[in-house]
PAGU-299194 format. One line per field, with one value per residue (C-alpha): residue number from 0; x, y, z. Coordinates in steps of 0.02 Angstrom, whole numbers, plus 50000, padded with zeros to 5 digits. Layout:
N
i	[NUM_...]
X	[X_...]
Y	[Y_...]
Z	[Z_...]
This chain:
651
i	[0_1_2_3_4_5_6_7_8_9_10_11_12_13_14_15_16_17_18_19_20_21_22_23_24_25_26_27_28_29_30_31_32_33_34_35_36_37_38_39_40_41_42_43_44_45_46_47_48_49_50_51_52_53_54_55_56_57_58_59_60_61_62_63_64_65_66_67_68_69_70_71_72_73_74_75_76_77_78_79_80_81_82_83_84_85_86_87_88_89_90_91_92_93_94_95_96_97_98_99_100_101_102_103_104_105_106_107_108_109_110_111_112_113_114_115_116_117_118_119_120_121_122_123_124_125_126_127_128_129_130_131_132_133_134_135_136_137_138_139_140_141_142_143_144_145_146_147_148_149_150_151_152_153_154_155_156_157_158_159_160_161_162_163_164_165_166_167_168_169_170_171_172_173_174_175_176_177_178_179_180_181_182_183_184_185_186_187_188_189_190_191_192_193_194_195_196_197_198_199_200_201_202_203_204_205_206_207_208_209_210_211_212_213_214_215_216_217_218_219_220_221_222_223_224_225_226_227_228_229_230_231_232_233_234_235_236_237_238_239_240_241_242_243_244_245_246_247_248_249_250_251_252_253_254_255_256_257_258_259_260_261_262_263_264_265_266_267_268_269_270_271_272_273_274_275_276_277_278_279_280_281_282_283_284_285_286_287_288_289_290_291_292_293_294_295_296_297_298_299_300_301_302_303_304_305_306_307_308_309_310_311_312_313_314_315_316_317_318_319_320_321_322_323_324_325_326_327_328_329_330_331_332_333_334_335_336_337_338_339_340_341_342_343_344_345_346_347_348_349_350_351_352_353_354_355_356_357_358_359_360_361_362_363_364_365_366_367_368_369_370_371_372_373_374_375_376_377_378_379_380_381_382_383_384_385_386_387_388_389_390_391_392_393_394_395_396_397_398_399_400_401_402_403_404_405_406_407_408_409_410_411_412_413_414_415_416_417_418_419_420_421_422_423_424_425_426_427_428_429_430_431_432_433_434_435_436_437_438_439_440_441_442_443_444_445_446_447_448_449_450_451_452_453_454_455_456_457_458_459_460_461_462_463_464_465_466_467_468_469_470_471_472_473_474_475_476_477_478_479_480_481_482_483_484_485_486_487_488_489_490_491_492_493_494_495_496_497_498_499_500_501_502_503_504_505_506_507_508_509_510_511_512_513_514_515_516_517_518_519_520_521_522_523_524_525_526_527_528_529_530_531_532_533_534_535_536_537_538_539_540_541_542_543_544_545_546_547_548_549_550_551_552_553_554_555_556_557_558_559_560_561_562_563_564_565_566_567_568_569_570_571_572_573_574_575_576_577_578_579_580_581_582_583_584_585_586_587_588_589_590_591_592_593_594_595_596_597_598_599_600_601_602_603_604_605_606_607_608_609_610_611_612_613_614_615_616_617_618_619_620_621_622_623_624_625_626_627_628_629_630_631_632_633_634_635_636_637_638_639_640_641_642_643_644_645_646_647_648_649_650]
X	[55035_54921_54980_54837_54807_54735_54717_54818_54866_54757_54735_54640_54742_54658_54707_54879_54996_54851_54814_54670_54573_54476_54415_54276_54263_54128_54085_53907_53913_53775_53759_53652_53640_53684_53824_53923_53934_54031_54224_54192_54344_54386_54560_54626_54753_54789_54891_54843_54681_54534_54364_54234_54036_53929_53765_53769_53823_54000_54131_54300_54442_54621_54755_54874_55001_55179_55352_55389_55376_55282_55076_54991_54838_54692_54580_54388_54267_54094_54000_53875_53854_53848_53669_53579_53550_53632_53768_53871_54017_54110_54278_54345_54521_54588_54792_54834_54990_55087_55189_55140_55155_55006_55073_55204_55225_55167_55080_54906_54825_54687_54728_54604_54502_54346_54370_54231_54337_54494_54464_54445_54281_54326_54481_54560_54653_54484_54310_54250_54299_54243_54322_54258_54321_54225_54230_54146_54305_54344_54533_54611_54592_54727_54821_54734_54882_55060_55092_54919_54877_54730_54556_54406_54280_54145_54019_53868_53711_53562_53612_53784_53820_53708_53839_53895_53750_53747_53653_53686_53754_53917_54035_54195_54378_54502_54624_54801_54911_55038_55216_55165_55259_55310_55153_55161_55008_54913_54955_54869_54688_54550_54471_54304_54172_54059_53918_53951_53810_53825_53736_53649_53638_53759_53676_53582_53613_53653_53816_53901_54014_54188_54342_54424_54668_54713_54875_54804_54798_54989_55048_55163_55024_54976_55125_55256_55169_55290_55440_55455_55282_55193_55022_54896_54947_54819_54768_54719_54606_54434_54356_54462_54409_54494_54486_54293_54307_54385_54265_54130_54072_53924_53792_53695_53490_53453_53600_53570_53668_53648_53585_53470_53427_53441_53288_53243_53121_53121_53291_53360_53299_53453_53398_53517_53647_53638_53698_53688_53843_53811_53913_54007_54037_54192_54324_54290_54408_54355_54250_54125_53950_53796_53626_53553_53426_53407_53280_53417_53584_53687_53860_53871_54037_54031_54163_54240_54361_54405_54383_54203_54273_54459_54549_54539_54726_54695_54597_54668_54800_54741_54730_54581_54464_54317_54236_54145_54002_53927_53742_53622_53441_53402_53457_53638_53731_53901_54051_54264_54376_54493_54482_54499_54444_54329_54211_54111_54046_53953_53844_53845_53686_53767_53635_53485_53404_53484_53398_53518_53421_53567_53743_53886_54071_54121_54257_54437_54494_54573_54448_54516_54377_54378_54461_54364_54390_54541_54494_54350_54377_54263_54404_54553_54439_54364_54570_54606_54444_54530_54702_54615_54517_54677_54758_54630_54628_54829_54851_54751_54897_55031_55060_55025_55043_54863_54725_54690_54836_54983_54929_55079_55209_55341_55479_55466_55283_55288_55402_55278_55123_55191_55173_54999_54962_55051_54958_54791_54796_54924_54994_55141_55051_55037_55215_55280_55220_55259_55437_55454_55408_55556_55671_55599_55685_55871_55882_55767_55770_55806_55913_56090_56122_56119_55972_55808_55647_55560_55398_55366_55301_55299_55387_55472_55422_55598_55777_55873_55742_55782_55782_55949_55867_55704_55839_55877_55713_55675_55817_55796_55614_55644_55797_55675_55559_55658_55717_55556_55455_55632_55558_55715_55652_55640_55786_55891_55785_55853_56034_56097_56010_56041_56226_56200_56128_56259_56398_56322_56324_56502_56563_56496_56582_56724_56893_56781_56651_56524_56414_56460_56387_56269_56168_55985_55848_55915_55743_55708_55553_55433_55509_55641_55763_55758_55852_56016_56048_56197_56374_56370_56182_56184_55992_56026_56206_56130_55979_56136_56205_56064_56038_56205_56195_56025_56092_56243_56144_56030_56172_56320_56403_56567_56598_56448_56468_56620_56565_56403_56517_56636_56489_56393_56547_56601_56434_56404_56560_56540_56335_56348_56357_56358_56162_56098_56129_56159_56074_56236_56439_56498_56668_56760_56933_56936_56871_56715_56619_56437_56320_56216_56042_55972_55807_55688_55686_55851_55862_55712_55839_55994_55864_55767_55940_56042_56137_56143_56217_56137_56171_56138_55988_55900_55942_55905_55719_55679_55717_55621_55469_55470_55511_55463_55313_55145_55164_55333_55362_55422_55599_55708_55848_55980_55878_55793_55621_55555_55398_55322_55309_55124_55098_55052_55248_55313_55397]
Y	[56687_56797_56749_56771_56939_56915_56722_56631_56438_56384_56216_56173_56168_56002_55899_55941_55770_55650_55545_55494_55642_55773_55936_56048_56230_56344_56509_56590_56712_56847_56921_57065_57082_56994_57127_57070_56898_56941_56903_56789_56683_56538_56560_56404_56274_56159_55983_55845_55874_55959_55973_56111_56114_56237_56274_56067_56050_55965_56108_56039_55940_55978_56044_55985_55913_55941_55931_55941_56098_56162_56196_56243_56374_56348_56503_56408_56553_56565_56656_56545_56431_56564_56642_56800_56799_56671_56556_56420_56357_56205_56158_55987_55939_55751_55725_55553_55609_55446_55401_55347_55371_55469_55629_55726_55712_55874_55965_55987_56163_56269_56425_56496_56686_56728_56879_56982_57080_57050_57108_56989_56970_56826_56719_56609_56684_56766_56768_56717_56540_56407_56252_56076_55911_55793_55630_55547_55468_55307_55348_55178_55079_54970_55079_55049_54960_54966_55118_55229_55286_55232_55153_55240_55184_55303_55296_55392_55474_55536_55735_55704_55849_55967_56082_56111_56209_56322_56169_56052_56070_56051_56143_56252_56214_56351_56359_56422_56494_56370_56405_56442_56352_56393_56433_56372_56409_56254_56303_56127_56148_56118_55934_55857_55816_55713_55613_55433_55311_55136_55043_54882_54785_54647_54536_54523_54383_54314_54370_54196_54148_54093_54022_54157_54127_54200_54207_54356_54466_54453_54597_54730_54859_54760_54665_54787_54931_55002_54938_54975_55093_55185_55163_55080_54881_54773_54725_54932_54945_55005_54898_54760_54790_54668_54528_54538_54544_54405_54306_54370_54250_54295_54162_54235_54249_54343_54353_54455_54366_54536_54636_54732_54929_55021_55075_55243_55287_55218_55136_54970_54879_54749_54634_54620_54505_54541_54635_54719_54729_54877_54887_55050_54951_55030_55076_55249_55348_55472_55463_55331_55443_55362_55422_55259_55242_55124_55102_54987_55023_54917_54907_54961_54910_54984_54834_54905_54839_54858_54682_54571_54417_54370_54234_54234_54237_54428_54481_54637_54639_54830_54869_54850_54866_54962_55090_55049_55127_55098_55205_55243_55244_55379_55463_55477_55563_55512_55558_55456_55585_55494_55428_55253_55169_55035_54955_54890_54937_54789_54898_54758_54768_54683_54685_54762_54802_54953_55057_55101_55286_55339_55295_55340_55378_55583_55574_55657_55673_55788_55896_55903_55859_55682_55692_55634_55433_55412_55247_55160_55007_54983_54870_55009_55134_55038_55032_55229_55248_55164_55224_55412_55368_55290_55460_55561_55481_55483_55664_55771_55853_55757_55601_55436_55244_55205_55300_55120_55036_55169_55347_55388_55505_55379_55445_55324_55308_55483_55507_55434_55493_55665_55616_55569_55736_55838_55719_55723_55913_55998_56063_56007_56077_55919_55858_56017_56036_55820_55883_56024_55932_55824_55973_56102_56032_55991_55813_55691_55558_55389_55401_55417_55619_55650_55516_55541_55473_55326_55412_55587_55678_55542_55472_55319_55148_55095_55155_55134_55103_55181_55149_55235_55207_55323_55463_55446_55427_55577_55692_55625_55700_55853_55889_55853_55954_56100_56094_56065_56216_56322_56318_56414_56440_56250_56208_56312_56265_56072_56112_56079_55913_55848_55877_55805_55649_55612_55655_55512_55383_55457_55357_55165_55210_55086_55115_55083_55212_55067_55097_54926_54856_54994_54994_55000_54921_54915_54912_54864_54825_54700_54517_54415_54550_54628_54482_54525_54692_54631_54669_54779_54800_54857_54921_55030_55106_55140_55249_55308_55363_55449_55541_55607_55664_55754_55833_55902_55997_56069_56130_56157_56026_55965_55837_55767_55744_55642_55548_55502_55462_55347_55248_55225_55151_55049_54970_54928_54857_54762_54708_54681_54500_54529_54479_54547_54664_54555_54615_54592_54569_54477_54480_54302_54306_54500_54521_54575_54450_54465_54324_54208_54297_54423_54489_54596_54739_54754_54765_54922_54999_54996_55050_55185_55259_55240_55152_55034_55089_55141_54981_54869_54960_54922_54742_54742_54820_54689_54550_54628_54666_54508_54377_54435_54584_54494_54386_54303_54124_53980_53991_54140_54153_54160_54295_54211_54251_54331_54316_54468_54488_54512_54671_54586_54547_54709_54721]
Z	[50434_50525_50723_50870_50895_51075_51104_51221_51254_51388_51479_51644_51809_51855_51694_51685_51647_51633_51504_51370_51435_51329_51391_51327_51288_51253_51193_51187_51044_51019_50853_50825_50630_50489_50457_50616_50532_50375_50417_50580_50592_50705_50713_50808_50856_50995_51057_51003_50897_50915_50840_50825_50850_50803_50862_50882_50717_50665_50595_50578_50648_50656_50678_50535_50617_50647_50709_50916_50993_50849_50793_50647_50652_50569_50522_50494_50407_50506_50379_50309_50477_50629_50637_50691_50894_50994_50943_51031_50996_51091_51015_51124_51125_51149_51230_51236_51283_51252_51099_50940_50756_50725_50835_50921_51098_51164_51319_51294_51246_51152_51084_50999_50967_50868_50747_50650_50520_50605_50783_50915_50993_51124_51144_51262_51411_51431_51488_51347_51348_51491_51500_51554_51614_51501_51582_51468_51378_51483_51524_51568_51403_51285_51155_50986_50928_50940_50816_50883_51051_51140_51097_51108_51255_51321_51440_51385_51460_51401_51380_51393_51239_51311_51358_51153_51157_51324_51439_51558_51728_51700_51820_51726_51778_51786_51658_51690_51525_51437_51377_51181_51062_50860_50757_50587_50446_50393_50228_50152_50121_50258_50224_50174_50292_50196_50263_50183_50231_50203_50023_50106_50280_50225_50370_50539_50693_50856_50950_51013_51115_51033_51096_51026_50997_51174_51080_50991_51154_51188_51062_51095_51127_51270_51351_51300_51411_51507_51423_51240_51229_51352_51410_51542_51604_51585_51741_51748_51607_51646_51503_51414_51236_51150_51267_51264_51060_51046_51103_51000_50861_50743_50692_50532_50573_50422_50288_50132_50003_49902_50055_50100_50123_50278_50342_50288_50428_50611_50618_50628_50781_50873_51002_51162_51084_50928_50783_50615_50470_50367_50199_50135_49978_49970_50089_50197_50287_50411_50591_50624_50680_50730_50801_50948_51066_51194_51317_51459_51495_51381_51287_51124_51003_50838_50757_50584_50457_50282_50236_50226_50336_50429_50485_50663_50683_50605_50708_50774_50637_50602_50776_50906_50781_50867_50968_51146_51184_51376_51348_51489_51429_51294_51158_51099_50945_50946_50842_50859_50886_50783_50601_50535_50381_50349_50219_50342_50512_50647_50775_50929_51069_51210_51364_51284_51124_51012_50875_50757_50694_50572_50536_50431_50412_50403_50277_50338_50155_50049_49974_49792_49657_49608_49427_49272_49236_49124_49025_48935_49036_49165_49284_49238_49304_49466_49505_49477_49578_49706_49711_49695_49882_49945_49892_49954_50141_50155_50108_50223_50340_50292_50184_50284_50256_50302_50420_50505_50608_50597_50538_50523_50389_50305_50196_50011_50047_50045_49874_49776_49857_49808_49620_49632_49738_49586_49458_49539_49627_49524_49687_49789_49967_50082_50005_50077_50244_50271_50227_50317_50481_50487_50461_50588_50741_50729_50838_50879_51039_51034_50889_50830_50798_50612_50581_50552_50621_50500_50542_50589_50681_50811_50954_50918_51006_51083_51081_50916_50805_50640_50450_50375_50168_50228_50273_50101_50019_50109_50064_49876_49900_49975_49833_49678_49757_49799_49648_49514_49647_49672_49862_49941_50098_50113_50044_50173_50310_50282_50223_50400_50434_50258_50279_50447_50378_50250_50390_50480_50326_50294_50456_50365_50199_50158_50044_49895_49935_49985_50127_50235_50402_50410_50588_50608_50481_50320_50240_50033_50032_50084_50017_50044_49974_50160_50219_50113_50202_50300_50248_50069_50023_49838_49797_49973_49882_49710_49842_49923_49768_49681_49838_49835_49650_49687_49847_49742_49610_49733_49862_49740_49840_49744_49883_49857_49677_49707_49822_49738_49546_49676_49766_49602_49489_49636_49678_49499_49476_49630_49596_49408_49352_49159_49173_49329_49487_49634_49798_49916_49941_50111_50131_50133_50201_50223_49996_49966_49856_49793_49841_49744_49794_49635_49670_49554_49648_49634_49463_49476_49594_49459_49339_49425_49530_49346_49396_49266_49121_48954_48869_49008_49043_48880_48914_49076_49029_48917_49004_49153_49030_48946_49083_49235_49299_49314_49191_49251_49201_49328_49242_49356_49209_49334_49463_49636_49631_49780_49876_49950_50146_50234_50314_50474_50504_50511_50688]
């Protein structure tokens, strides 16, 4: 990686340790000729995301993002978009600076130069680069939900991003140099921005009041502040987004069964209490942007979700749910800083009339070309359609669970997301920096040494909170990937936290080489087979196992060999019925002894972590194939069948 040749991290004196703030910079650029153009470079990073403006017009988001203590530069070419004469450019950068999923705990900074052939013609640290306090940003608002940091809320005025390109009368802040931290490349490719507008107005009406489940607004993102996450109480909160939500109800006036088309020329006109549903048809991921004029001061929310209708008990099952938007009369372009996803958007006028000029969602997406449909049937290929824009929206920086509630980089998630990235991309890149992150620092807070974070980078919500089978999922990923790229530099980087990790299970391995009583979340998946994790958990010994096996071939461990031949003979002598695998042993009067409970998944786990053997496995295939999948009958055959767990009861 090419490091700064004269930029330096930089953040205002005045917004040091605050929170939910974003500051401006900008640079006035002067270019005489065309020729001074070719090889302009935006070379740039910063904590915890920025986003770039050029001569008014959106450039890029970023950085990728990574482990504590850590940053990854982005070099964005400027050929093509700067212009003769003068050119501005405004990159703002958000800090929450309280934990969550989606990022890192880190101090705020920009560091960032311009380069024309690979000199620097202005960088931070200099003159070149003033800095604003945009106060814009309503600071005291509820986190988004429990796993994100906070909502967005802004209070607009007419003119308010004058200063993007050289106007206004804003006032620049001094900036004082920051400790640097570890520059990384990006090394996964910069994303798409594409404009996505929505297909129809799905419907038009009144906004009502409802009664609205005050149950809904006790949630750990709001009564947990202070105690297991950080953030502003309640009774702070400068607006109290969700509270004035929930009493929103919406009475049809003109419903379009099939709806109806946007207006191509002067906008969509809502009355004061009123609103507008525009369809995506499909579900987006990226930043909600939206051109309005209003002629009153009013309240704007901009309500999304992925889903046409909820039950009102899911409400805020995703999170918050929306943007607030408190405009003074004029004109206003506005942009989220952060990404979510949604199928549909609902543009609320609160006090006064809105005109709704333009809207649509900026993808954040992976930018890989969308590969050719692989079937002749029309439903088979809706479905790879949709698993390509799920793959597409989870694999910009890092692999993540979902761009809505969370945002955040899961180990198992992640193993198989890295298939469909090879499949789809023929490229391991975003597997490799997701892995990399967790083995860059060599301890983590709030959990045991030798454990690794559930989700990363992130700070965890509350002390203890770990899942022991994702530190296996993810060292079974990083070995098959080490070894199918021969990625040495990776592989050694891990070595010491991998043999870390299995020190750590080492301590809950009994005289049969059974992991037993293992603490934190023993987690299967999402069904009743979670709540057999007590005592000897056999799907979590056959991961164990495999992980072990892989481990040894990639290290040249002999250890780890026996211990992996041990753990897998003894937990299929102990889990095999002579039918089925059996999810658990207890131990009665001191003897282990497997339970009655057999689930499904437990059989995939013997199957997929060979643990079964080749006989039984043949067997065991049919049986699965025949009598159970999608097309299982009511009859179990001796195995419990399990119901699968809704997302909304994850803790």
């Amino acid at each position: 990686m090419k490091s700064f040749t004269k930029g330096v991290p930089v953040w205002p004196v005045v917004a040091q340790h605050k929170w939910n703030q974003v500051i401006g910079f900008h640079v006035r650029l002067h270019l005489d000729t065309s020729s001074t153009i070719e090889g302009l470079v935006l070379r740039i990073t910063a904590a915890d995301c920025y986003r770039v403006w050029i001569n008014g017009t959106f450039l890029a988001y970023g950085p990728a993002r990574t482990a504590h203590g850590h940053s990854r530069v982005d070099e964005l070419p400027l050929v093509g978009i700067a212009t003769e004469g003068v050119n501005h450019l405004a990159v703002e950068v958000s800090s929450c600076g309280i934990d969550s999923y989606a990022y890192a705990l880190h101090d705020p900074f920009l560091q960032a130069e311009i380069l024309q052939a690979g000199q620097p013609l202005m960088a931070t640290g200099g003159e070149g680069f003033k800095a604003y306090c945009l106060k814009e940003r309503i600071q005291k608002v509820e986190r988004y939900s429990k796993q994100r940091p906070f909502a967005e809320a802004y209070r607009l005025s007419a003119g308010c991003n004058d200063w993007r390109v050289g106007g206004g009368t804003r006032e620049p802040v001094v900036c004082e140099q920051i400790k640097p931290c570890h520059l990384l490349p990006r090394h996964v490719p910069l994303p798409e921005y594409h404009c996505v507008v929505p297909v129809r107005i799905r419907e038009q009406g009144e906004v009502v009041h409802a009664p609205g489940l005050e149950s809904l607004l006790r949630n750990p993102a709001r009564d947990k502040v202070g105690t297991r996450v950080m953030g502003y109480p309640v009774e702070e909160l400068e607006i109290d987004m969700s509270k004035e939500l929930l009493h929103f109800g919406f009475a049809p006036v003109q419903p379009h069964e099939d709806g109806t088309n946007p207006p191509e020329q002067g906008g969509l006109r809502i009355p004061a209490r009123g609103y507008a549903l525009f369809d995506f048809d499909s579900v987006q991921g990226g930043f909600i942007e939206t051109w309005l004029h209003c002629d009153m001061p009013t309240r704007v929310y901009l309500q999304f979700d992925e889903t046409l209708s909820r039950n009102k008990d899911e409400q805020f099952v995703l999170g918050v749910g929306a943007v607030a938007l408190d405009l003074e009369p004029g004109e206003h372009a506005f942009t989220s800083f952060e990404p979510y996803t949604m199928s549909f958007i609902r543009v609320i006028a609160c006090e006064a009339p809105v005109t709704v000029n333009a809207l649509c969602v900026r993808e954040y997406a992976h930018p890989g070309p969308e590969p050719d449909r692989p079937f002749h049937d029309a439903e088979l290929n809706a479905i790879f359609r949709a698993g390509w824009q799920t793959f597409r929206t989870n694999s910009v920086d890092l692999f993540t669970d979902c761009m809505s509630r969370e945002r955040g980089g899961y180990p198992c998630d992640s193993y198989f997301t890295a298939r469909a990235e090879l499949t789809l991309t023929g490229e391991s890149r975003v597997e490799r920096n997701f892995l990399e992150n967790y083995f860059l620092v060599d301890s983590f807070a709030s959990i045991p040494p030798g454990m690794v974070p559930h989700c990363y980078p992130s700070d965890r919500l509350g002390k203890w909170q770990f899942i022991p089978n994702w530190g296996l999922w993810l060292v079974l990923q990083l070995c098959e990937h080490c070894l199918r790229t021969g990625d040495e530099s990776l592989r050694d980087l891990a070595y010491s936290r991998v043999d870390a990790l299995f020190n750590w299970f080492a301590q809950y391995r009994n005289a049969q080489g059974l992991l037993e009583d293992v603490p934190g979340w023993l987690f299967v998946e999402w069904s009743d087979a979670n709540n057999y994790t007590n005592g000897v958990n056999h799907p979590t010994n056959m991961l164990y196992a495999r992980c072990l096996a892989v481990a040894a071939d990639l290290y040249d461990r002999a250890d780890w060999t026996e211990a992996s031949d041990q753990t897998r003979e003894s937990v299929h002598k102990q889990s095999w019925d002579g039918h089925w695998f059996a999810d658990q042993s207890k131990r009665v009067d001191g003897v282990l002894q497997r339970t009655a409970f057999r689930s499904e998944t437990c059989q995939y786990h013997a199957l997929f972590f060979r643990v079964a053997t080749s006989g039984e496995a043949e067997s065991l295939w049919l049986r699965l194939r025949d009598d159970w999948g999608p097309m299982r009958s009511s009859c179990s055959g001796g195995m419990v069948q399990v119901s699968c767990q809704p997302r909304s009861c994850m803790a």
